[in-house]
N, C-alpha and C positions, 0 to 999 in steps of 0.2 A: 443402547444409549439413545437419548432423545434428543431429536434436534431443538437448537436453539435457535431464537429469533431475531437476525442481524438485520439493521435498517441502518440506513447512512441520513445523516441531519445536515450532511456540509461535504461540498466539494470545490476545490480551488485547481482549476487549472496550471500546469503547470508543465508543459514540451519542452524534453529534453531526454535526449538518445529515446532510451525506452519509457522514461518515465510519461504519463500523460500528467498526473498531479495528486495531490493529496487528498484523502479523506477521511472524516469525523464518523465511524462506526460507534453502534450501539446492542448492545448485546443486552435485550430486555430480560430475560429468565436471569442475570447474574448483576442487571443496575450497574452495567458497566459500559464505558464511553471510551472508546480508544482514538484518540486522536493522532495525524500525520500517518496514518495508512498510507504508504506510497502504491499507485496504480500504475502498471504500465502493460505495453503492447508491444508485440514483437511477431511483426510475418504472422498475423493475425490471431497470433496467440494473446488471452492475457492473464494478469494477474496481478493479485495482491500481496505486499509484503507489510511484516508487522513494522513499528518505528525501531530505528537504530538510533546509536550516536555514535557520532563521529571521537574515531582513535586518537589521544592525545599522547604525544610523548616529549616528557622535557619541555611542558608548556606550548607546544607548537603541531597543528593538523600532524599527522598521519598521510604521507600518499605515495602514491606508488608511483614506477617509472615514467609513468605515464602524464604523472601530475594531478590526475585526480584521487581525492579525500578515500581515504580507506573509511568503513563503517565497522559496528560492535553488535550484535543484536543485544535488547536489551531484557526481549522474552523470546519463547519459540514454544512450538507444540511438540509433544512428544514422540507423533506417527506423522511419518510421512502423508498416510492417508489424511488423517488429521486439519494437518496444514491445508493438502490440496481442496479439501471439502470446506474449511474456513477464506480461502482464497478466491474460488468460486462464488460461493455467497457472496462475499463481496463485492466482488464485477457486477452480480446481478441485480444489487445494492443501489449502489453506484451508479447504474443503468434506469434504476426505477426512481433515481434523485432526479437524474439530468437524463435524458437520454440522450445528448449532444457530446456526453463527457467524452467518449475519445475520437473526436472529431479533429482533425488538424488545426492549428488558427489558420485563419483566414479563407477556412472551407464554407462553401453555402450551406 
């Protein structure tokens, strides 16, 4: 299989638990643009996850005990490998957008 060529066009900030924020990926060999990539970092792990939407039922969020929104994915990869190799890319992405992207706010 041959690799393809992911570059990020857009990155918005956004801290929260894991999340660090969203990004605009572009997949040149398929002309495709996947927007709201969520990025996040955890104990210095990170990674990317494709867009969800949020679970509705009887017109009203989805959430759990806890109060927060349940999600749906709305695509996914087939291979575990897959995913983790399209997840990577991304961070590295993301990294050659901003290199500041997973910076805390209000870090120097």
């Amino acid at each position: 299989m041959s690799k393809l060529t992911i570059n990020c066009t857009d990155f918005r900030t956004y801290h929260r638990n894991t999340l660090r924020g969203f990004a605009s990926i572009t997949i040149a060999e398929l002309k495709l643009e996947i927007r709201d990539v969520a990025v996040h970092e955890k104990g210095g792990t990170r990674w990317a996850q494709l867009p969800a939407k949020p679970q509705i039922k009887d017109g009203a969020l989805v959430k759990d005990a806890s109060g927060k929104v349940q999600y749906s994915p709305i695509m996914d990869f087939m291979s575990r490998e897959v995913r983790d190799a399209f997840s990577a890319a991304v961070v590295r992405a993301v990294l050659e957008h901003d290199a500041h992207a997973f910076e805390t706010v209000g870090a120097a």
